[in-house]
C-alpha positions as a printed Julia matrix, in Angstrom:
386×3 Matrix{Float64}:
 110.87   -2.16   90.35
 107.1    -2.1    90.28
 105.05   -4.6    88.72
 103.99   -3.38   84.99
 100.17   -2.35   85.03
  97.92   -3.48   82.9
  95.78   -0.07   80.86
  92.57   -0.92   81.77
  91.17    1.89   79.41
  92.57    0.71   76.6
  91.01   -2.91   77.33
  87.46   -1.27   78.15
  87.73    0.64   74.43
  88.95   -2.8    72.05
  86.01   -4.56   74.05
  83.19   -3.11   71.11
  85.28   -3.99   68.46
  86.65   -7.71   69.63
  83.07   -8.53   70.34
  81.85   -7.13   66.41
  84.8    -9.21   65.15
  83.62  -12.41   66.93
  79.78  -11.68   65.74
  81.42  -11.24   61.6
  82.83  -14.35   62.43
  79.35  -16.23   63.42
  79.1   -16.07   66.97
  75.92  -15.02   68.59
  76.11  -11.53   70.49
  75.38  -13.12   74.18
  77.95  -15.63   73.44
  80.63  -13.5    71.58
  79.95  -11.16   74.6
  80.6   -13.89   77.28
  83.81  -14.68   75.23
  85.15  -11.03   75.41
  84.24  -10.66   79.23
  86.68  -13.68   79.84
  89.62  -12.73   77.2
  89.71   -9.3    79.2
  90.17  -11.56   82.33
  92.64  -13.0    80.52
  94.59  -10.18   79.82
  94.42   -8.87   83.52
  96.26  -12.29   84.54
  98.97  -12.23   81.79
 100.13   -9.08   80.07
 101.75   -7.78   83.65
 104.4   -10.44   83.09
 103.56  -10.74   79.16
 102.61   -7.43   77.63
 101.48   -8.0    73.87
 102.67   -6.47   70.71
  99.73   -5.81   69.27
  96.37   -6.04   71.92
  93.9    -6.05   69.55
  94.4    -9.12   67.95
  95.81  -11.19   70.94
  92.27  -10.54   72.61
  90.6   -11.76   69.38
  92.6   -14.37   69.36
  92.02  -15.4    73.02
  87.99  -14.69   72.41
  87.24  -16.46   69.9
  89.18  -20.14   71.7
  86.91  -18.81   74.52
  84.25  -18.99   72.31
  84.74  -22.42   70.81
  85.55  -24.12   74.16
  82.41  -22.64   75.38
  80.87  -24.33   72.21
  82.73  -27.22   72.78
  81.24  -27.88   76.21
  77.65  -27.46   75.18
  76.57  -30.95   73.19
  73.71  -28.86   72.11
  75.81  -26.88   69.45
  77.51  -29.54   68.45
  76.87  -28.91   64.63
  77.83  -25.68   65.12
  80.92  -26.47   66.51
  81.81  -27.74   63.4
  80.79  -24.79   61.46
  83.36  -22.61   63.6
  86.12  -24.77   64.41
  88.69  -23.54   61.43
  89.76  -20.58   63.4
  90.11  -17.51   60.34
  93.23  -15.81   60.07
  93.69  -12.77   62.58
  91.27   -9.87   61.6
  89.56  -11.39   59.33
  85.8   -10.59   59.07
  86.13   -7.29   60.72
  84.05   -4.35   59.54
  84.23   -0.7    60.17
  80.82   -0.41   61.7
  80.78   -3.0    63.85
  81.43   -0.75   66.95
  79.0     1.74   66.11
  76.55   -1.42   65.26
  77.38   -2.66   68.96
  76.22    0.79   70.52
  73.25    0.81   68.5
  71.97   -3.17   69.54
  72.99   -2.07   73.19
  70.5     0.61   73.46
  67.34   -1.1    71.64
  64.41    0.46   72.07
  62.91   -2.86   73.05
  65.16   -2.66   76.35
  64.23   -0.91   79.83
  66.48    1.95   80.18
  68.24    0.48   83.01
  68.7    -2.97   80.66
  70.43   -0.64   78.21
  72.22    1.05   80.44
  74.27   -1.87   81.61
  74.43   -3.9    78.56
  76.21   -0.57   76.94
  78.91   -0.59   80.49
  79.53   -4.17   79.69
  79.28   -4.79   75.88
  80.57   -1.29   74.96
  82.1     0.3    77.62
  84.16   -3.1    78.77
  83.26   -2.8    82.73
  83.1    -6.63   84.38
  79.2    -7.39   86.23
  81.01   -6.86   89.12
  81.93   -3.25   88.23
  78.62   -2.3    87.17
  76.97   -4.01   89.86
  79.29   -2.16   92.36
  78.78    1.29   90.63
  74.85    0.83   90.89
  75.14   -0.56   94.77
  73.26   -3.92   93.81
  74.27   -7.35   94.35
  76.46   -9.07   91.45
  73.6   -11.63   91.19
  71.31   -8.94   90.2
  73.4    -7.15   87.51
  74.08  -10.09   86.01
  70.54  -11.01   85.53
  69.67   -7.69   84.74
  72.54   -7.93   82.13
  71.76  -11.53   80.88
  67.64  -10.85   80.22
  68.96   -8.05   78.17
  71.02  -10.17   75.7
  68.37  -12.42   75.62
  65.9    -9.43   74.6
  68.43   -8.86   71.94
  69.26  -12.05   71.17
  67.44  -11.83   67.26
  67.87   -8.34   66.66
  70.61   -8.5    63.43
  73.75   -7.03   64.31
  73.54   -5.01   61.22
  69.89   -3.5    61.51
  69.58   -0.06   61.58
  70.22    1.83   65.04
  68.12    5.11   66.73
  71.03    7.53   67.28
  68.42    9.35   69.61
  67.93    5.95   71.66
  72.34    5.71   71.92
  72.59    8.88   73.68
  69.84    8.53   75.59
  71.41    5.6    77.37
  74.71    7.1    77.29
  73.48   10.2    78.94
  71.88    8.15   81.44
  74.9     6.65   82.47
  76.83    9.65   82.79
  74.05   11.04   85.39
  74.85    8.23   87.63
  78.27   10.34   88.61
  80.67    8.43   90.83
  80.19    5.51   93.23
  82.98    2.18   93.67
  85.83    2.26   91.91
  84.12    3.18   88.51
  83.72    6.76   87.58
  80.76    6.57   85.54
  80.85   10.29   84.16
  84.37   10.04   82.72
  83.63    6.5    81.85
  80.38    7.84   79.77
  82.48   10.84   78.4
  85.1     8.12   76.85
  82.09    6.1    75.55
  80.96    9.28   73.66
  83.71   10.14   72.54
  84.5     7.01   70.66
  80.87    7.15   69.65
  81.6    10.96   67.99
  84.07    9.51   66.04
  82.01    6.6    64.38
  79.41    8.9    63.33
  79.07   12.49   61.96
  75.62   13.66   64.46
  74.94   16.83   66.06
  73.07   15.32   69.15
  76.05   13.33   69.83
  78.25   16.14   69.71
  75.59   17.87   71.89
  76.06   15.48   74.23
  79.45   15.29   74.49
  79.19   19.06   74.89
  77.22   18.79   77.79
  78.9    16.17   79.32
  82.28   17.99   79.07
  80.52   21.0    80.03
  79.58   19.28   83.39
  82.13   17.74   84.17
  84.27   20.85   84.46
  82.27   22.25   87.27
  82.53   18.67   88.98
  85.76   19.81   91.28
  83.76   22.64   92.69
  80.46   20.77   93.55
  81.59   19.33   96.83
  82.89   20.41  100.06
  85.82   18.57  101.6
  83.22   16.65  104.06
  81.49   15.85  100.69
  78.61   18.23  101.22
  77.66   19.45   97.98
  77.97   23.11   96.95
  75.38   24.9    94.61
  76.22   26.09   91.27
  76.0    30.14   92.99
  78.21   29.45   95.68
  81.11   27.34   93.79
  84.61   28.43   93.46
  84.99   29.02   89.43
  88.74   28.51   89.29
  88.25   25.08   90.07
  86.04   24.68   87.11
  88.47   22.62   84.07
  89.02   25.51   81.63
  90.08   23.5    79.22
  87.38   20.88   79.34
  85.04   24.38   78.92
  86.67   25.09   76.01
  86.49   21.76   74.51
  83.04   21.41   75.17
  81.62   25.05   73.48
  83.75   24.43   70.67
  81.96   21.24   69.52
  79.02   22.85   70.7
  79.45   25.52   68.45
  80.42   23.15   66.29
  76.84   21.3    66.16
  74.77   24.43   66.26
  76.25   25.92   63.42
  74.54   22.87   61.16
  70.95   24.08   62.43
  69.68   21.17   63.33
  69.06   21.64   67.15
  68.55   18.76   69.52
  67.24   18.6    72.87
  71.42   17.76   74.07
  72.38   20.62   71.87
  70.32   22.95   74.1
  70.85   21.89   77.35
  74.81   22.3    76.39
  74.06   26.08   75.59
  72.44   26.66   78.91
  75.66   24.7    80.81
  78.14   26.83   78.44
  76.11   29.82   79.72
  76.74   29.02   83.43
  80.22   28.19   82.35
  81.18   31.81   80.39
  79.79   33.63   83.78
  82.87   34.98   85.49
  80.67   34.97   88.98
  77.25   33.92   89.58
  76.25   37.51   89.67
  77.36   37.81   85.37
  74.78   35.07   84.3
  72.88   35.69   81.73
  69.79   34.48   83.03
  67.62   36.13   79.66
  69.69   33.89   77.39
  69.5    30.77   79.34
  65.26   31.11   79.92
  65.53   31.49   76.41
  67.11   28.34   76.07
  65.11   26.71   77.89
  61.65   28.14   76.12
  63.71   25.77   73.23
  64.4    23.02   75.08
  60.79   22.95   76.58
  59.11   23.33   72.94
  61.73   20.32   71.61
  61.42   17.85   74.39
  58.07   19.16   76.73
  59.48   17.85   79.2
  58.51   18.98   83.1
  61.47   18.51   84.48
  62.92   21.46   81.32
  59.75   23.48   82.41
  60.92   22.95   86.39
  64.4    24.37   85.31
  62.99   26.97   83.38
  60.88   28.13   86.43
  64.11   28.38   88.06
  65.6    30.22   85.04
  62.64   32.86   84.9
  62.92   34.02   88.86
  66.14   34.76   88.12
  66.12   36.91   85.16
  62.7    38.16   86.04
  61.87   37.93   89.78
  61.37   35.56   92.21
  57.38   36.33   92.17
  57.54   35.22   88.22
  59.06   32.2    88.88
  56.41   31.23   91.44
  53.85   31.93   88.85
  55.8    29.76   86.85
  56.19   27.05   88.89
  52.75   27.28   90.39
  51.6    25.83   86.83
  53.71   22.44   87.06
  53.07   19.43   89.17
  53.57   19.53   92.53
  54.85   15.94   92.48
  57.47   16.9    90.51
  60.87   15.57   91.78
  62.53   18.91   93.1
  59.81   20.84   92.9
  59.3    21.39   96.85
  63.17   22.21   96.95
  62.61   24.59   93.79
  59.39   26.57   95.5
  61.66   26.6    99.25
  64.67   28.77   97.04
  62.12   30.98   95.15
  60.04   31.51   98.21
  63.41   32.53  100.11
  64.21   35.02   96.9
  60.81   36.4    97.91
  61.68   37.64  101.03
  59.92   34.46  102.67
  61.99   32.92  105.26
  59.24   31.02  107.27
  57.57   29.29  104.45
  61.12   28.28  102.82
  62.35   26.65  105.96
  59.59   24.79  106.13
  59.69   23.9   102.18
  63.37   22.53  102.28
  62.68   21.03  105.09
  59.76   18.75  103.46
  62.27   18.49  100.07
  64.77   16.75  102.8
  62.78   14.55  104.06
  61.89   13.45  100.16
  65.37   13.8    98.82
  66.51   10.71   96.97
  70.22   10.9    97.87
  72.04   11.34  101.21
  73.84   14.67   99.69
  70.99   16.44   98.44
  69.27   15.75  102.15
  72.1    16.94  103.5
  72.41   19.94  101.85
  68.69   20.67  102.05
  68.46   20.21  106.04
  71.18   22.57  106.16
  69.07   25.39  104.35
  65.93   24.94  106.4
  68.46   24.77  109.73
  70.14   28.03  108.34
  67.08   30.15  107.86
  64.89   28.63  111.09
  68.3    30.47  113.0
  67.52   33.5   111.16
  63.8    33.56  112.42
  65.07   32.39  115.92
  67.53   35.25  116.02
């Protein structure tokens, strides 16, 4: 018989909720935090051979002895060891925000966005240092003092202050753009993160975002070759793509939408639900999505939107108006050589797109995308060879 296995999901979702128990209960967030990290540990070890009843409360119960021994040990908090040593009954002090609360304190706009980023993988999302650190391909040493200057920053914020929902996804958007590296799938691991968030409160750029997310991570099957070269959007085999996940994700789109209250999220999920209603590359509806993106650029102003929309425009319109597009953003702009190489190739110029994507490879900021970038400038220089 195989040994039982621990759910590690269903540790990684109590985590928010153990740790706002603990905080009701008058720990400090770093410490309450710390606490959690090592009940989780905890569980690992035991509930193979000693599943609980009830998780929940056996990992409160286990936090909050790892909080007062940690008390205990520090002669500094010695009068507030006495404050906390009556344990309260199981549950007690819990309140119905206190997840929600956690999300908000872990993306504080006082915070770098990387700072947030991993304080939400460990606080909310329940991932060890080691996890994170492995996922971002830094040392342990440097996670964790990336992780422990955060709860320091946050160390007097009041667990109860009032949150920016538009600073949450942020962070939680950011993490799902890291993808997939270690054992940690950081997309699906920011999808569950969302989805818990969706339920704590009623938001359209959270259901926006969970929109896109889903949205994305449809297409994910098809965006690699077996070697692990990546394939673009055009080229991808669409019956991969997770027709149910599609579904999911336009239906709370539509969802958000329909309260007229567009968000940047919202629109960037219309323009992936566009891609994702095209039977073949050829059925886009490249009007709809420049559209979209005329929105998203007059919401957000963002030049990377305005890149994408360049993009957007030589396809609906020509490859000549998308130059004349592009040729009004930065040329510093990350993937804008790459950009001007495909639009100069839709133009009928080889030479000069060769020569593009082959500058974008040597700039690329990921082995894939160099890959896959070489390979276009190798393809067409054989065309002008031959």
């Amino acid at each position: 018989m195989a040994d039982p296995v621990v759910d590690d999901t269903l540790l990684r979702s109590l985590t928010p909720a153990v740790i706002g128990i603990l905080v009701r209960r008058g720990a400090d967030f770093a410490a309450a935090e710390d606490a959690v990290q090592e009940s989780l540990l905890e569980a690992l070890r035991v509930w193979p051979d000693d599943p609980p009843r009830d998780p929940k409360p056996w990992l409160v119960k286990v936090a909050w002895r790892k909080f007062i021994d940690a008390t205990r040990a520090d002669a500094s908090r010695r009068r507030r060891e006495e404050r906390v040593e009556a344990e309260p009954a199981p549950g007690a002090g819990a309140a119905a925000d206190d997840t929600l609360q956690l999300y908000f304190l872990c993306a504080h706009p006082s915070l770098t966005p990387a700072s947030a980023v991993a304080l939400t993988l460990r606080a909310v999302g329940g991932l060890t240092t080691r996890q994170i650190a492995d996922a971002y391909l830094v040392p342990e040493a440097t996670m964790g003092q990336r992780i422990s200057r955060a709860k320091r920053t946050v160390a007097n914020v009041r667990f109860d202050q009032t949150g920016d929902v538009a600073t949450v996804v942020r962070v939680l958007y950011l993490v799902f753009n890291e993808g997939y590296s270690g054992d940690i799938d950081l997309a699906a691991e920011a999808i569950r993160i969302t989805r818990e968030l969706a339920t704590r409160i009623d938001h359209p750029e959270v259901s926006g975002l969970l929109a896109l997310m889903l949205l994305h991570h449809a297409r994910r099957p098809a965006r690699t070759r077996a070697d692990g070269s990546l394939v673009p959007l055009a080229e991808q085999d669409r019956s991969r793509w997770d027709t149910r996940l599609i579904a999911e994700g336009v239906e709370i789109l539509q969802q958000a939408l329909a309260r007229d209250q567009l968000g940047e999220f919202q629109a960037q999920a219309a323009i992936a639900a566009l891609h994702a209603d095209a039977q073949t590359a050829d059925e886009t509806d490249w009007v709809q999505i420049v559209e979209w993106y005329d929105e998203l650029v007059r919401i957000t102003d963002s030049p990377i939107a305005r890149l994408n929309r360049a993009v957007a425009i030589g396809e609906a319109d020509g490859a000549r108006a998308g130059l004349a597009a592009l040729a009004r953003l930065d040329s510093a702009l990350p993937r804008y050589t790459a950009v001007s190489a495909y639009l100069h190739e839709r133009d009928g110029d080889p030479a000069t797109a060769a020569r593009l994507y082959a500058d974008a490879a040597a700039a690329a900021a990921n082995l894939a995308e160099r890959d896959h970038l070489t390979r276009q400038a190798a393809r067409l220089n054989a065309t002008l060879r031959g």
